[in-house]
PDB file of N, CA, C and O in Angstrom, chain B, residues numbered from 101:
ATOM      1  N   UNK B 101      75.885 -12.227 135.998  1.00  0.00           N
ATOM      2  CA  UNK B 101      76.857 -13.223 135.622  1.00  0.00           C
ATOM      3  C   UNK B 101      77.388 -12.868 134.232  1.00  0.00           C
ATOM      4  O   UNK B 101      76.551 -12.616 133.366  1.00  0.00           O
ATOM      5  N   UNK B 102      78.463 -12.829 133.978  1.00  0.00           N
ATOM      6  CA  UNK B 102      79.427 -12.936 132.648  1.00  0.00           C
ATOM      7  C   UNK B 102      79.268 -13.922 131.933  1.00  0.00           C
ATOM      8  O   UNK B 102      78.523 -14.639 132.601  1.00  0.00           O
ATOM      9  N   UNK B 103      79.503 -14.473 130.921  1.00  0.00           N
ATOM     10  CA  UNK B 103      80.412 -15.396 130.136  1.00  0.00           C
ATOM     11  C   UNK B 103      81.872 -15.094 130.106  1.00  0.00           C
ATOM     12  O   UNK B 103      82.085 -13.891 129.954  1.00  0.00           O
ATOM     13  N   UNK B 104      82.866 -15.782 130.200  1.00  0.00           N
ATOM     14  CA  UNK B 104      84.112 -15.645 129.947  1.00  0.00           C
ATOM     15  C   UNK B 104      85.138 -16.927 129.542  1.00  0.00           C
ATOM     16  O   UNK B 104      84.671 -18.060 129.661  1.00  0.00           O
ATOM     17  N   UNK B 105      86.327 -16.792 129.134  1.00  0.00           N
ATOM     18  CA  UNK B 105      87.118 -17.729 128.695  1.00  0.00           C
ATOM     19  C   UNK B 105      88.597 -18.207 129.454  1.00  0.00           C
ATOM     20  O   UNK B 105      89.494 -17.415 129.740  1.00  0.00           O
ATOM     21  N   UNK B 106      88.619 -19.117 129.610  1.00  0.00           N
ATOM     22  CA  UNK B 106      89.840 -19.444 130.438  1.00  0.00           C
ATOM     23  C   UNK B 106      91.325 -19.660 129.007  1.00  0.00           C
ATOM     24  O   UNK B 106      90.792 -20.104 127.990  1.00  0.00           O
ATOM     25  N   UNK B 107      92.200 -19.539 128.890  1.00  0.00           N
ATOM     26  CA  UNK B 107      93.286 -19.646 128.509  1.00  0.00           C
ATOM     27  C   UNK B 107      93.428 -20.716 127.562  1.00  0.00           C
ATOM     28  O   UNK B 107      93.879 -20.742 126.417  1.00  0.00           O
ATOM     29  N   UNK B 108      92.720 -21.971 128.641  1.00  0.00           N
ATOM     30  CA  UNK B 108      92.412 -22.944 127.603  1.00  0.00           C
ATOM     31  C   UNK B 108      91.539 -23.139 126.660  1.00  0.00           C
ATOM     32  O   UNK B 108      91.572 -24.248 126.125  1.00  0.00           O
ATOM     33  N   UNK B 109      90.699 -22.321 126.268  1.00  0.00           N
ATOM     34  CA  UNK B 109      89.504 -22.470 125.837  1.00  0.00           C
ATOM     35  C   UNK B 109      88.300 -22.682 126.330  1.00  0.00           C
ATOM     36  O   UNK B 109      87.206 -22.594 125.773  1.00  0.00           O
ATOM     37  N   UNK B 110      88.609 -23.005 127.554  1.00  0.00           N
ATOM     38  CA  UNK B 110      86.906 -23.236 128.029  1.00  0.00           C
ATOM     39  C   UNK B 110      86.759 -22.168 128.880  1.00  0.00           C
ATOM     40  O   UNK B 110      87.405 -21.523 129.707  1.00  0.00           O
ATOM     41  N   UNK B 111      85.123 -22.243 128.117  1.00  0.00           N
ATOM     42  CA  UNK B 111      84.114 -21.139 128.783  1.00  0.00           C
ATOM     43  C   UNK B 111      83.748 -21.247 130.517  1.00  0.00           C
ATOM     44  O   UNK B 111      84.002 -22.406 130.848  1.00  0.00           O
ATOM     45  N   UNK B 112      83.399 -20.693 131.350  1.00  0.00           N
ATOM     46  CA  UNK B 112      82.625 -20.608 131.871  1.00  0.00           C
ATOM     47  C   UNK B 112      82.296 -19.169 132.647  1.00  0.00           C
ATOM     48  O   UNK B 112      82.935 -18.231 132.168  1.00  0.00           O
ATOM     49  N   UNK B 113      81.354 -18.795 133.839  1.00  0.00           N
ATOM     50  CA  UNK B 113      80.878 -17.830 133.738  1.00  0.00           C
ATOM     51  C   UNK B 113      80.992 -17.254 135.204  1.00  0.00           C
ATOM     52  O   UNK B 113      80.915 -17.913 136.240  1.00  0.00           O
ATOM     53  N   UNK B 114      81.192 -15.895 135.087  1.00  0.00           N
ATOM     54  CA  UNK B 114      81.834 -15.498 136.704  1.00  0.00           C
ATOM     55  C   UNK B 114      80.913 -14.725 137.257  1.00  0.00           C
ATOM     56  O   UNK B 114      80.351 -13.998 136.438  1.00  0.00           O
ATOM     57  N   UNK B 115      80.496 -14.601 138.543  1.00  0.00           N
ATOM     58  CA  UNK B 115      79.552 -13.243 139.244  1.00  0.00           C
ATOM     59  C   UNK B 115      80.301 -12.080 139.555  1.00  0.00           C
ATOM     60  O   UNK B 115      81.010 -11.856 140.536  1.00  0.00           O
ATOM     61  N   UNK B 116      79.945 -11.129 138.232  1.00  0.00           N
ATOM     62  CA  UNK B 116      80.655  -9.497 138.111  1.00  0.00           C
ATOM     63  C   UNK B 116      80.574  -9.444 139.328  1.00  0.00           C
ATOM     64  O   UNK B 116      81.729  -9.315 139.732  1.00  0.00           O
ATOM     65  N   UNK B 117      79.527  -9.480 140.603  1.00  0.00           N
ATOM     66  CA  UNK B 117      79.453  -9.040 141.509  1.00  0.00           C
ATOM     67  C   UNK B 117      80.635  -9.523 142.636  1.00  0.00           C
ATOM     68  O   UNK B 117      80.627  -9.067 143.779  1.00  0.00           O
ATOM     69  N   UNK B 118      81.808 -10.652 142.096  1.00  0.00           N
ATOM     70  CA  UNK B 118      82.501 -10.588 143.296  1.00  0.00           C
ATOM     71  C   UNK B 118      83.974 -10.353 142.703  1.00  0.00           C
ATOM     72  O   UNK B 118      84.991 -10.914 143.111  1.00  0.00           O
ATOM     73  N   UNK B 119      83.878  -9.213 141.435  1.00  0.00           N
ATOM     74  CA  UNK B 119      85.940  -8.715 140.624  1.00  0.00           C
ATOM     75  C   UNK B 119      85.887  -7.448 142.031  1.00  0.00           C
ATOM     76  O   UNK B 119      85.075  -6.648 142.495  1.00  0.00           O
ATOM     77  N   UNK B 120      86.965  -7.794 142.228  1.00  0.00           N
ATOM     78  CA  UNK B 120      87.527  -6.509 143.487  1.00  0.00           C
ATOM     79  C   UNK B 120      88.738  -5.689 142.252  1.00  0.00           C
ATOM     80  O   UNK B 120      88.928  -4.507 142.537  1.00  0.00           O
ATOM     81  N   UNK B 121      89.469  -6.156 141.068  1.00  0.00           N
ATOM     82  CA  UNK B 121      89.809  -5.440 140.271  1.00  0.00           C
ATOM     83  C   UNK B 121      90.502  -6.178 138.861  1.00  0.00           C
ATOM     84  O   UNK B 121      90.439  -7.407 138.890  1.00  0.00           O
ATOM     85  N   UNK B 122      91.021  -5.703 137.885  1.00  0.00           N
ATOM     86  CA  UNK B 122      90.937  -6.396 136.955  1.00  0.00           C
ATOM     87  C   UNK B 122      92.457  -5.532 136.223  1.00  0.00           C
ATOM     88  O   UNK B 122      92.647  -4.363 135.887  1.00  0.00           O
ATOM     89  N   UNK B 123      93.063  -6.389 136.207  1.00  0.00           N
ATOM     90  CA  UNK B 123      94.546  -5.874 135.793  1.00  0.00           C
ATOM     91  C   UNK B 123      94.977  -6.774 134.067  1.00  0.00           C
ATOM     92  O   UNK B 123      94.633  -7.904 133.722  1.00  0.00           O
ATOM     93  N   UNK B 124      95.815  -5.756 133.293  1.00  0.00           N
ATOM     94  CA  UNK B 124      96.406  -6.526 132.108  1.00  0.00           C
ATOM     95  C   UNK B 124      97.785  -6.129 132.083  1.00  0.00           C
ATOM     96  O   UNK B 124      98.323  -5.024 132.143  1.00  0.00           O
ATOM     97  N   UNK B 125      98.482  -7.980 131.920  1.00  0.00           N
ATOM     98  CA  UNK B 125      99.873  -7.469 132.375  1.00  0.00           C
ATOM     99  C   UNK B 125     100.572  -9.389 130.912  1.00  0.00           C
ATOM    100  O   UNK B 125     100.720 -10.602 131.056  1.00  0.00           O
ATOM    101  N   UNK B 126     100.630  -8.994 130.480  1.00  0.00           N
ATOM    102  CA  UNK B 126      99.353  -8.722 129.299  1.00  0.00           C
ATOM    103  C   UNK B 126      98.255  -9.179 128.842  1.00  0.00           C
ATOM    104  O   UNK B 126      97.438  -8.669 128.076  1.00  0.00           O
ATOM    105  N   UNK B 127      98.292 -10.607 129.578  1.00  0.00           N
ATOM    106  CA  UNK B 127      97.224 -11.264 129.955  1.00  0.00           C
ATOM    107  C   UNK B 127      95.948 -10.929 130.770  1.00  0.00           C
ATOM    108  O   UNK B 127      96.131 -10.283 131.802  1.00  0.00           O
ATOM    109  N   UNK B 128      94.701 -11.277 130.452  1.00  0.00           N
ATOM    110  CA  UNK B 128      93.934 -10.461 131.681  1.00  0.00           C
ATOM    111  C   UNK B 128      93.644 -11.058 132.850  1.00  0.00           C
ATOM    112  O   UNK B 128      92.922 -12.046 132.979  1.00  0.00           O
ATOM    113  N   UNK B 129      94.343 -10.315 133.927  1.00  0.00           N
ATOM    114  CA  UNK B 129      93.836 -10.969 135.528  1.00  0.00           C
ATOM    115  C   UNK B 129      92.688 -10.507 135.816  1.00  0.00           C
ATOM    116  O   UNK B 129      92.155  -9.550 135.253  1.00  0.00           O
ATOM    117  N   UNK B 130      92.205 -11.193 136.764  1.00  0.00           N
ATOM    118  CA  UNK B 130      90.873 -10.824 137.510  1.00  0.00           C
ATOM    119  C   UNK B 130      91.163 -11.052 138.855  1.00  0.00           C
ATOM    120  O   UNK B 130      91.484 -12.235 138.966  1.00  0.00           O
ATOM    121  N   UNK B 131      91.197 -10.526 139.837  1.00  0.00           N
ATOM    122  CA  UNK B 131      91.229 -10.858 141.192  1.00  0.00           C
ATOM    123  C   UNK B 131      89.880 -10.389 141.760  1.00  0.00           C
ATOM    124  O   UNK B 131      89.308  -9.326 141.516  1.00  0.00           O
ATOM    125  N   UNK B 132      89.472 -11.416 142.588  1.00  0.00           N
ATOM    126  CA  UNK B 132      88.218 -11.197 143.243  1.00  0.00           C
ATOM    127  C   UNK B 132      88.149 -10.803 144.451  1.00  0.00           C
ATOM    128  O   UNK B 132      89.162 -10.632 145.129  1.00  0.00           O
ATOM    129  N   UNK B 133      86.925 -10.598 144.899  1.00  0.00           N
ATOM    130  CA  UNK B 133      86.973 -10.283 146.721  1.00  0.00           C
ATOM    131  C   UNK B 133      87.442 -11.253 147.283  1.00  0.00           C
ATOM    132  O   UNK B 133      88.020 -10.778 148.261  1.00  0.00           O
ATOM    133  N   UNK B 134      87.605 -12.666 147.294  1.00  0.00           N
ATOM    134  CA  UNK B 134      88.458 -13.485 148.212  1.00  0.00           C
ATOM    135  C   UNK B 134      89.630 -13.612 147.734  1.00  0.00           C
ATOM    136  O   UNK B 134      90.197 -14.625 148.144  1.00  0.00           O
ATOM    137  N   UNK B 135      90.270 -12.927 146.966  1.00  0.00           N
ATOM    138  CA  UNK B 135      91.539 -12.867 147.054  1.00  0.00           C
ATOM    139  C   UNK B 135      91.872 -13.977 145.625  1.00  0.00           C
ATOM    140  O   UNK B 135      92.977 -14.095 145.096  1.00  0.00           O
ATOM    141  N   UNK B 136      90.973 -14.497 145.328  1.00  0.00           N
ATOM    142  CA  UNK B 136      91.620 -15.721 143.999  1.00  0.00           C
ATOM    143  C   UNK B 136      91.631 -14.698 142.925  1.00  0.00           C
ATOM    144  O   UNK B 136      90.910 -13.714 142.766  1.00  0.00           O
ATOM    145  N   UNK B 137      92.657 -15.180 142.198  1.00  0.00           N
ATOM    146  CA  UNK B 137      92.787 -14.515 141.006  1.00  0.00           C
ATOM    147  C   UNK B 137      92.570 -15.241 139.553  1.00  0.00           C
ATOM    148  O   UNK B 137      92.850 -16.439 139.574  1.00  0.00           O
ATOM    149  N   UNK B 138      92.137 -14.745 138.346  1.00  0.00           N
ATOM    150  CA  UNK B 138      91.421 -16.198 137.349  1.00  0.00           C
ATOM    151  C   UNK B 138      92.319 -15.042 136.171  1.00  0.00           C
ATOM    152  O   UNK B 138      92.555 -13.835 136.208  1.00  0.00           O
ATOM    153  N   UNK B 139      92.693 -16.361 134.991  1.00  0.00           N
ATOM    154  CA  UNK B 139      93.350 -15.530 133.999  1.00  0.00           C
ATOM    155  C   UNK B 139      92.473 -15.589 132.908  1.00  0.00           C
ATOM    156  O   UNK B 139      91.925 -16.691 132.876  1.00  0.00           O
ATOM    157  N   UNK B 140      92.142 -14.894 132.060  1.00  0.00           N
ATOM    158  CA  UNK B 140      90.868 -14.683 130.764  1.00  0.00           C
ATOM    159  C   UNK B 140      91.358 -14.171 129.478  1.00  0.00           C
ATOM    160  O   UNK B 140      92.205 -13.332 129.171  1.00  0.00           O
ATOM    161  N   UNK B 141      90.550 -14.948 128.812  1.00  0.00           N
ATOM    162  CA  UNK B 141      91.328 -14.854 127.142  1.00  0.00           C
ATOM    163  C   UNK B 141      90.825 -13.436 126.552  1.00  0.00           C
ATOM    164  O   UNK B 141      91.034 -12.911 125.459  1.00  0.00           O
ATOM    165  N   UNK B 142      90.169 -13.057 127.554  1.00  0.00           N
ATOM    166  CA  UNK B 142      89.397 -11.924 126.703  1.00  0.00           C
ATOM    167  C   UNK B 142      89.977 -10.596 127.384  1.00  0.00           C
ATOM    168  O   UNK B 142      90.511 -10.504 128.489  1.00  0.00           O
ATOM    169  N   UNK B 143      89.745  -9.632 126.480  1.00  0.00           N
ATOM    170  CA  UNK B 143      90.794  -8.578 126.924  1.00  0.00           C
ATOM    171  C   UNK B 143      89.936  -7.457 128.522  1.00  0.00           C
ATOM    172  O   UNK B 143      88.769  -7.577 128.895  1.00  0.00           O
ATOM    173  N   UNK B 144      91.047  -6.437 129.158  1.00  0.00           N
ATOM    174  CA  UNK B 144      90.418  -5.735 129.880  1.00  0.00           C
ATOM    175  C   UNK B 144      89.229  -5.313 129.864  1.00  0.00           C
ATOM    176  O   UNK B 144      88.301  -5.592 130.622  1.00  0.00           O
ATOM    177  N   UNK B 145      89.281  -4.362 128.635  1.00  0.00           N
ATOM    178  CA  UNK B 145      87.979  -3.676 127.893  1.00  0.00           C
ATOM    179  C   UNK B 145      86.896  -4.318 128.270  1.00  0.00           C
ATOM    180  O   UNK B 145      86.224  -4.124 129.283  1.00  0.00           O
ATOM    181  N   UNK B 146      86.677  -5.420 127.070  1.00  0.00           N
ATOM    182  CA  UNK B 146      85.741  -6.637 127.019  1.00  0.00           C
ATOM    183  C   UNK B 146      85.446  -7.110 128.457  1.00  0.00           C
ATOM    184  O   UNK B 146      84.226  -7.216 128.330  1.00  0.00           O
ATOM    185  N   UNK B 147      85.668  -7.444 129.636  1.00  0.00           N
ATOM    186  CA  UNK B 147      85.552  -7.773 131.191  1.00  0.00           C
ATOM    187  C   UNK B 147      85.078  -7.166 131.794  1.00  0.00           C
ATOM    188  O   UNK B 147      84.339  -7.499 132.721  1.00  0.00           O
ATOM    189  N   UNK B 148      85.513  -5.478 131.260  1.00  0.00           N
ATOM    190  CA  UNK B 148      84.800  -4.533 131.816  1.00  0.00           C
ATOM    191  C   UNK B 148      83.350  -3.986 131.101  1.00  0.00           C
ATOM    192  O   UNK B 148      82.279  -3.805 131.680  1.00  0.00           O
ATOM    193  N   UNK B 149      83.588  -3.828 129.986  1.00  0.00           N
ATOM    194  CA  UNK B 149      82.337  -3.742 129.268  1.00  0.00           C
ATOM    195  C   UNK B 149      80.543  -4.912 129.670  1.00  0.00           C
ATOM    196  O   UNK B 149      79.370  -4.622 129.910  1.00  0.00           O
ATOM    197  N   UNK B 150      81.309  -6.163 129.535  1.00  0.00           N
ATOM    198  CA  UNK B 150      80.197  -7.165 130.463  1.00  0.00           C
ATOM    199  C   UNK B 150      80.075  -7.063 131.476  1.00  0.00           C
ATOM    200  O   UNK B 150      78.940  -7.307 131.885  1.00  0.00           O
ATOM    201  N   UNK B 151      81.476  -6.514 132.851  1.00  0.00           N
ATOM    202  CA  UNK B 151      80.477  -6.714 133.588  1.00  0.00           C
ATOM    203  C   UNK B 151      79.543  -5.288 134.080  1.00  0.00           C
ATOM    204  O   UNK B 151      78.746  -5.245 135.017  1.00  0.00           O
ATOM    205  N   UNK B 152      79.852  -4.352 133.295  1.00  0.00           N
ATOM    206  CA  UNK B 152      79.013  -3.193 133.470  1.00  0.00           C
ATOM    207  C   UNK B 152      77.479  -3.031 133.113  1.00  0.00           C
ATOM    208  O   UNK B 152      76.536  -2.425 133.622  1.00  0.00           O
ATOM    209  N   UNK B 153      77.702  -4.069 131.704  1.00  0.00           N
ATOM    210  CA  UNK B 153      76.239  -4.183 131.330  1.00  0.00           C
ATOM    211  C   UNK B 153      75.273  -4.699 132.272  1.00  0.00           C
ATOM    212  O   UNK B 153      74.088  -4.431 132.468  1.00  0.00           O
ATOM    213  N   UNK B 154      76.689  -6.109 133.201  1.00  0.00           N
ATOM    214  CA  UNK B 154      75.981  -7.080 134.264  1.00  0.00           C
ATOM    215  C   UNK B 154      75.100  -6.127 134.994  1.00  0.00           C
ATOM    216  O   UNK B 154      73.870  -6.138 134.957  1.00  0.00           O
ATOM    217  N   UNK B 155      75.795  -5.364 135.609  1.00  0.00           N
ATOM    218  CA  UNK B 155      75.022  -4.369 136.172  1.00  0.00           C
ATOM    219  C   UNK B 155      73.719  -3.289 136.077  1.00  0.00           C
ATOM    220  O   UNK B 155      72.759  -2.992 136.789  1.00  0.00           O
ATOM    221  N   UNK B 156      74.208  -2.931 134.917  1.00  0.00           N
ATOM    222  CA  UNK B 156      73.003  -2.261 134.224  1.00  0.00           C
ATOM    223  C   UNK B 156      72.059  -3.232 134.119  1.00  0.00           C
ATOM    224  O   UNK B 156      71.147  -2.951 134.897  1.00  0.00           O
ATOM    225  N   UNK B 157      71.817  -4.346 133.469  1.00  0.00           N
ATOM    226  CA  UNK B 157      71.162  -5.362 133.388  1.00  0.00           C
ATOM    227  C   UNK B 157      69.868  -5.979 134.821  1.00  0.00           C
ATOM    228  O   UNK B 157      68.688  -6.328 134.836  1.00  0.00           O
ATOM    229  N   UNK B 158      71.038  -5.812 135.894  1.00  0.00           N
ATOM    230  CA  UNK B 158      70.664  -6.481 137.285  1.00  0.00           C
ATOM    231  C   UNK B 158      69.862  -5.317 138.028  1.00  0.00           C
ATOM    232  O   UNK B 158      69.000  -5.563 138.872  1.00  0.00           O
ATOM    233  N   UNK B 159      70.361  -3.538 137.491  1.00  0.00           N
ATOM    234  CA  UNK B 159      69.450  -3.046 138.652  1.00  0.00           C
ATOM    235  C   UNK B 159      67.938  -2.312 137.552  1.00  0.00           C
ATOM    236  O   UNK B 159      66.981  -1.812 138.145  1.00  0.00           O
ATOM    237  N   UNK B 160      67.961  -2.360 136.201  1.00  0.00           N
ATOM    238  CA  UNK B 160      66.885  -2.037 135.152  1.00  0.00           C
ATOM    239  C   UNK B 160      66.059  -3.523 135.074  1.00  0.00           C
ATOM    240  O   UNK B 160      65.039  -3.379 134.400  1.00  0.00           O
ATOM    241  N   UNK B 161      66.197  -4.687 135.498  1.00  0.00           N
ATOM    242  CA  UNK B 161      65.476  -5.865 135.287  1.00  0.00           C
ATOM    243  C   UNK B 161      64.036  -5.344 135.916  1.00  0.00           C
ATOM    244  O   UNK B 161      63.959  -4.674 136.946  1.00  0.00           O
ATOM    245  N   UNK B 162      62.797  -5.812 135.036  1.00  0.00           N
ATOM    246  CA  UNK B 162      61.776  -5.404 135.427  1.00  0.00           C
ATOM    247  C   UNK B 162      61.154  -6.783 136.018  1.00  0.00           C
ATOM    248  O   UNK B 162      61.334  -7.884 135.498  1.00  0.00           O
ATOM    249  N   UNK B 163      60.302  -6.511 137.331  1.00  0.00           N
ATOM    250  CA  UNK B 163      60.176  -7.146 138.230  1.00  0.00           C
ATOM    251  C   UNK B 163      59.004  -7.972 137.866  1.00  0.00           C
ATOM    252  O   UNK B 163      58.038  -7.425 137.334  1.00  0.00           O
ATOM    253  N   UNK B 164      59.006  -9.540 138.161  1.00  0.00           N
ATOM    254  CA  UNK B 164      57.918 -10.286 137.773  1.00  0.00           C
ATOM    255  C   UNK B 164      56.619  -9.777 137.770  1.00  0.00           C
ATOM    256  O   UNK B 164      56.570  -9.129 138.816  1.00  0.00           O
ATOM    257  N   UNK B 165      55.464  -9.682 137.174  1.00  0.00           N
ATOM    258  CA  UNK B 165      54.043  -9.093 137.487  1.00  0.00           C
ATOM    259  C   UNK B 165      53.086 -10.360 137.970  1.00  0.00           C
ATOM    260  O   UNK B 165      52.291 -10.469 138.904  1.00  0.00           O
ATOM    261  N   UNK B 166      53.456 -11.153 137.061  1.00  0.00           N
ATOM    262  CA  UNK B 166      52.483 -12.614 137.265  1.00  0.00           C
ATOM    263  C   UNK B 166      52.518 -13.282 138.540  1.00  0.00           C
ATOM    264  O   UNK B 166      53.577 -13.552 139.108  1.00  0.00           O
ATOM    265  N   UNK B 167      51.119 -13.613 139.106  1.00  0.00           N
ATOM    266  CA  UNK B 167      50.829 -13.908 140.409  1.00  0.00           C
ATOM    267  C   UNK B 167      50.810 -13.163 141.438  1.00  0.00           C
ATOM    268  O   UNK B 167      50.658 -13.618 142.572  1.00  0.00           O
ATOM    269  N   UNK B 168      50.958 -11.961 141.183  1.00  0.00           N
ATOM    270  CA  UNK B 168      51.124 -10.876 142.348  1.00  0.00           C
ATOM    271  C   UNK B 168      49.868  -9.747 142.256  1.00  0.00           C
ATOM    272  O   UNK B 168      49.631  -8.998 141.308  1.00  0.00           O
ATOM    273  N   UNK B 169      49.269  -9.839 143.306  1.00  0.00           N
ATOM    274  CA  UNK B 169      48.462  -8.185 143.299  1.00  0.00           C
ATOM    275  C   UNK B 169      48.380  -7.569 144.269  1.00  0.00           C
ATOM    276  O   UNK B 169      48.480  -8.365 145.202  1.00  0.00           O
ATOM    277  N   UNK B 170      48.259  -6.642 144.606  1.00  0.00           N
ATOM    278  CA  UNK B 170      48.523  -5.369 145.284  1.00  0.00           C
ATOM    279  C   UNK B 170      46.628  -5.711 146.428  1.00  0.00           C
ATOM    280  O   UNK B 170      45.451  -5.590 146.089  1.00  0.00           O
ATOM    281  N   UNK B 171      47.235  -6.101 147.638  1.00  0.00           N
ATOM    282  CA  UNK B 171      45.930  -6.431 148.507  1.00  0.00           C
ATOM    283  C   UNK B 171      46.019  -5.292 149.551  1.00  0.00           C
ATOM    284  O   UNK B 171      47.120  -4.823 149.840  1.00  0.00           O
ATOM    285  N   UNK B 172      44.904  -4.849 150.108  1.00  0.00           N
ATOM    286  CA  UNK B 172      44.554  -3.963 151.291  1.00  0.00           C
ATOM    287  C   UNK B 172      44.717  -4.472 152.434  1.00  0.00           C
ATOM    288  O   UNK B 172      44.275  -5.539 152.860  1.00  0.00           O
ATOM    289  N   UNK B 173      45.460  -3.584 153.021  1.00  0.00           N
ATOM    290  CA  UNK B 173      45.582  -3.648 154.520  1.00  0.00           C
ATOM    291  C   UNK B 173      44.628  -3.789 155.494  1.00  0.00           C
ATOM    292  O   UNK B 173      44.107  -2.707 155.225  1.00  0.00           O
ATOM    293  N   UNK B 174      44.227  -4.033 156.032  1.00  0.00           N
ATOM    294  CA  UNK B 174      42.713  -3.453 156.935  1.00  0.00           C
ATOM    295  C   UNK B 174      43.082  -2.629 157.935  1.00  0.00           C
ATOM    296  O   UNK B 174      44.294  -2.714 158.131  1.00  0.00           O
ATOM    297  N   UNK B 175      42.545  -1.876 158.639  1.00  0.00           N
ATOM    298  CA  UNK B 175      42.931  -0.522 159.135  1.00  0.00           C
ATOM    299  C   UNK B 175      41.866  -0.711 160.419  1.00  0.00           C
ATOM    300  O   UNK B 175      41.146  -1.708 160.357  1.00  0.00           O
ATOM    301  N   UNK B 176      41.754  -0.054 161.278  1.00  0.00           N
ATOM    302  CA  UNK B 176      41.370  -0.098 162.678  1.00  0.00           C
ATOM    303  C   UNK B 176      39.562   0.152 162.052  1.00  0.00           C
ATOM    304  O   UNK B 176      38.487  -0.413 162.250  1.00  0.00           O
ATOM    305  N   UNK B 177      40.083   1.403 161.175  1.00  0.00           N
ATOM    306  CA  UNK B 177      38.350   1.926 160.687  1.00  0.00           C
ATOM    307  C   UNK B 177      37.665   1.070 159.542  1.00  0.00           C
ATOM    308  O   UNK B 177      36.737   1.537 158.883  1.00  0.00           O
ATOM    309  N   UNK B 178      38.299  -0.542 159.285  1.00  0.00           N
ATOM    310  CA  UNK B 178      37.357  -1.160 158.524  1.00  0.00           C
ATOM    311  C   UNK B 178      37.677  -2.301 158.987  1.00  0.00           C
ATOM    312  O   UNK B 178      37.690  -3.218 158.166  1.00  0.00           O
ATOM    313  N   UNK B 179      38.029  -2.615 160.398  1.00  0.00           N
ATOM    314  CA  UNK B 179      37.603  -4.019 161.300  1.00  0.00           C
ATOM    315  C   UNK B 179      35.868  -3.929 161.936  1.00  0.00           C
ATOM    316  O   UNK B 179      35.406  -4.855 162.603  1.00  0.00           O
TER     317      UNK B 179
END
């Protein structure tokens, strides 16, 4: 998820995972996979820069450890 800015000033926050592409004409568009398009105070660069990190972020996240342990299978030769 992003942070981002609407035109008017208010914040709120988009899932990088659904920009299908991101145009500046001079304003910045965003069009998504369903086809809506959102206008943002913040420039191309900046849209692209977050949501790349989004990414980097989402597939380097290290995976909960707590409550989990690694249990044995039982196998034909230890029934």
């Amino acid at each position: 998820m992003i942070k981002l800015t609407r035109l008017d000033g208010e914040s709120f926050v988009l899932n990088a995972d659904l920009i299908r592409y991101i145009e500046r004409r001079p304003d910045t568009f965003i069009t998504l996979i369903s086809g809506e398009r959102l206008v943002v105070g913040e420039t191309m660069e900046v849209v692209i820069e977050r949501a790349v990190q989004y990414q980097q972020q989402k597939h380097f996240m290290p995976m909960p450890t707590a409550g989990f342990t690694t249990a044995t299978v039982p196998t034909s030769a230890t029934n």
